[in-house]
C-alpha positions as CSV (number, residue, x, y, z in Angstrom):
1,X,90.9,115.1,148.4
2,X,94.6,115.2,147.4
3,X,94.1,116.0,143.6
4,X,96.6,118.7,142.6
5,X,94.5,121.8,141.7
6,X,93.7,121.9,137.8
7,X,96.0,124.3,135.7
8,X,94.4,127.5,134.8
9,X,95.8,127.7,131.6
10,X,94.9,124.2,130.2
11,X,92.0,123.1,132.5
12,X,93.5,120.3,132.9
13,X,95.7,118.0,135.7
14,X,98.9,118.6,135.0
15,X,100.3,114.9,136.6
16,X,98.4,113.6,132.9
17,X,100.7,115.7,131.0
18,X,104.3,114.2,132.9
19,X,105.7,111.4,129.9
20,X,108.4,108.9,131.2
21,X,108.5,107.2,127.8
22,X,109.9,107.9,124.4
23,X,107.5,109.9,122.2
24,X,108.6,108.9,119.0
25,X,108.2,105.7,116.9
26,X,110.7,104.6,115.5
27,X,111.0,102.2,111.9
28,X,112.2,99.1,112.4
29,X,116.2,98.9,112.7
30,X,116.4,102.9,112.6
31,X,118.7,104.0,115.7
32,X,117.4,107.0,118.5
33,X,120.9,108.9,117.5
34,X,121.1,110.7,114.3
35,X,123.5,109.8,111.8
36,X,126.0,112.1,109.8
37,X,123.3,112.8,107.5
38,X,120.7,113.9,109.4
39,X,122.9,116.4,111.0
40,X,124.9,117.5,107.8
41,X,121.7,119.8,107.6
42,X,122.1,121.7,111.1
43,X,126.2,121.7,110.1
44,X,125.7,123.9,107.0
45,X,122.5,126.0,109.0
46,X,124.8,126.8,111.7
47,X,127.7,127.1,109.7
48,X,125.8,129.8,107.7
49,X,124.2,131.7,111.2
50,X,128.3,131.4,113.0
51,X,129.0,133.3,109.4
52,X,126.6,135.9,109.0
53,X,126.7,137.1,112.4
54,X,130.6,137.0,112.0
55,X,130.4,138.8,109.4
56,X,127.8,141.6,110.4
57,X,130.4,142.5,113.4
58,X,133.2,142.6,111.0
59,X,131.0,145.1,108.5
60,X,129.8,146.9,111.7
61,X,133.5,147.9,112.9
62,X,134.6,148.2,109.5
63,X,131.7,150.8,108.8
64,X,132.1,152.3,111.5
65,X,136.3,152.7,110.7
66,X,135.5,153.9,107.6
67,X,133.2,156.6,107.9
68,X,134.4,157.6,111.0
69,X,135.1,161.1,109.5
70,X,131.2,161.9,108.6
71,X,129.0,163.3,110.4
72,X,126.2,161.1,111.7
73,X,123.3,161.2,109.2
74,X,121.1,159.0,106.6
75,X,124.1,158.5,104.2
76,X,126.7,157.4,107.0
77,X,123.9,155.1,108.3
78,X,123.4,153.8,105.3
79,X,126.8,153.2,104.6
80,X,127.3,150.8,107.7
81,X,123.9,149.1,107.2
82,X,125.3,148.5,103.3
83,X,128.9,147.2,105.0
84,X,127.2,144.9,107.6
85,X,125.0,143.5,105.1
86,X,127.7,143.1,102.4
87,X,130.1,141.3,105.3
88,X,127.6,139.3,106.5
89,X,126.6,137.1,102.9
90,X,130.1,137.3,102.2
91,X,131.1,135.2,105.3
92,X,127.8,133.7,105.7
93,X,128.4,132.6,102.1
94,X,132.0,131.1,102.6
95,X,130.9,129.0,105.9
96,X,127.9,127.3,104.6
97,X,126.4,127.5,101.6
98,X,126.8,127.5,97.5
99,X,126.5,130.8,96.4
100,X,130.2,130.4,94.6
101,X,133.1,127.8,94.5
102,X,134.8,129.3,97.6
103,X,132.3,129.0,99.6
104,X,131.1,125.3,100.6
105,X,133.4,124.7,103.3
106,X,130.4,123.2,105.3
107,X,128.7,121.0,102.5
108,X,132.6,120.0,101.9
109,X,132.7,118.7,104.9
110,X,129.4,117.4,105.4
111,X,129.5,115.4,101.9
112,X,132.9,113.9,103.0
113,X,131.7,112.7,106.5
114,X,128.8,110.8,104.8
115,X,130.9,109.3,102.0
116,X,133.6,108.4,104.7
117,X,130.9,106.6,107.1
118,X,128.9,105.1,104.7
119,X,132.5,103.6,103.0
120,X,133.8,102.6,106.4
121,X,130.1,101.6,108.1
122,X,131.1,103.0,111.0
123,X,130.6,106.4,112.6
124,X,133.4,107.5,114.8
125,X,136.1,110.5,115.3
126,X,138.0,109.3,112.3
127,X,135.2,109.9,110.3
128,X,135.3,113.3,111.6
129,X,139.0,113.8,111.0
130,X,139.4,112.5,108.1
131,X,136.4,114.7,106.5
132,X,137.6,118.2,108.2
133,X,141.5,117.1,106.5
134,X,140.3,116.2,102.7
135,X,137.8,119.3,103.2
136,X,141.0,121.7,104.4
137,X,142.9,119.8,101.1
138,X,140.4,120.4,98.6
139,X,139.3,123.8,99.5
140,X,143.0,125.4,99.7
141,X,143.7,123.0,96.3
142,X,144.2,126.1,94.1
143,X,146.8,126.8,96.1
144,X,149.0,124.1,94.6
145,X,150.7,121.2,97.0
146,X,151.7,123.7,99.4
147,X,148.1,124.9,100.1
148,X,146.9,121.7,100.1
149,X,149.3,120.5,102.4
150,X,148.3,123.9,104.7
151,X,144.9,123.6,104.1
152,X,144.7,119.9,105.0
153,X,147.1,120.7,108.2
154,X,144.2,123.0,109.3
155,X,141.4,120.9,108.8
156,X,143.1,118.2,110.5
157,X,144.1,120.6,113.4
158,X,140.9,121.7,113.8
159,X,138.8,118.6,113.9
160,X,141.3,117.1,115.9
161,X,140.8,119.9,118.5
162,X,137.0,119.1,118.5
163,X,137.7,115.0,118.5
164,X,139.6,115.9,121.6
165,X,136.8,118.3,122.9
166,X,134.1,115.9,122.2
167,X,135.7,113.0,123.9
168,X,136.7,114.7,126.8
169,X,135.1,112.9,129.7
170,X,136.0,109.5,128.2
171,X,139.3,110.5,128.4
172,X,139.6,111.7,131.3
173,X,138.0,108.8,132.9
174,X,139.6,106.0,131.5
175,X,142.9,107.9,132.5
176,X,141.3,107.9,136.0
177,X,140.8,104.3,136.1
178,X,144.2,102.8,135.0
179,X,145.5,104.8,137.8
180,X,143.5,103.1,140.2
């Protein structure tokens, strides 16, 4: 008869499920993109997860190097399992969250990008550059002007680098049409 045969898992025709329209409803002025706000929340998540698992490879090869010398048993396991887990808040805890003062380099930065876009009103790479600098500055500030000058030289390195990463394809295609 031309009907597609029924899905044996849902009992029902799957060409009802296919959607070619947005799902969501939206309030009234709201934008489909999420603002620096919305994603400060996934920065500090992932920042913690990139930290932790960091960490629990560094505390796997430095249990391993240090009990290298003992026979494998229940203490030397438990030894390593005591490293990995000690190495994995420590970094998880410096990345991401507020566990002590050295460690909020991602709610640094995610504090300074909303400040910076909701005193500019705009969202943009500058935002982004500017945040990953004054968070390099302020976290390094102990260090006195020197290592706020280094830590603000990192932060804007780094952000830079992901500015350029991010905007990749734009680049490279408006370089591709002024040479035409």
């Amino acid at each position: 008869t031309g009907m597609n045969p029924l899905s044996p898992y849902l009992n029902v025709d799957p060409r009802y499920l296919v959607q070619d329209t947005d799902e969501f409803i939206l309030p009234t002025g709201a934008s489909k993109t999420r603002g620096r706000f919305e994603l400060a929340f996934f920065t500090i998540g992932g920042c913690c997860m990139t930290g932790a698992a960091f960490g629990a490879l560094n505390g796997l090869r430095l249990g391993l190097k240090e009990t290298q010398s003992m026979a494998w048993s229940k203490p030397r396991n438990v030894q390593i399992l005591n490293m990995v887990t000690r190495q994995g808040a420590l970094w998880a805890n410096t990345l991401g969250s507020l566990g002590n003062s050295n460690s909020i380099l991602a709610l640094l930065y995610s504090t300074f990008g909303v400040i910076i876009e909701k005193t500019r009103g705009a969202e943009d790479d500058l935002n982004t550059v500017a945040a990953g600098t004054m968070t390099g500055m302020l976290y390094k500030s102990t260090g006195g002007l020197r290592g706020i000058a280094r830590g603000g030289m990192a932060g804007l390195m780094l952000t830079s680098l992901y500015a350029l990463y991010n905007n990749w394809e734009h680049m490279k295609g408006s370089v591709q049409r002024q040479s035409l």
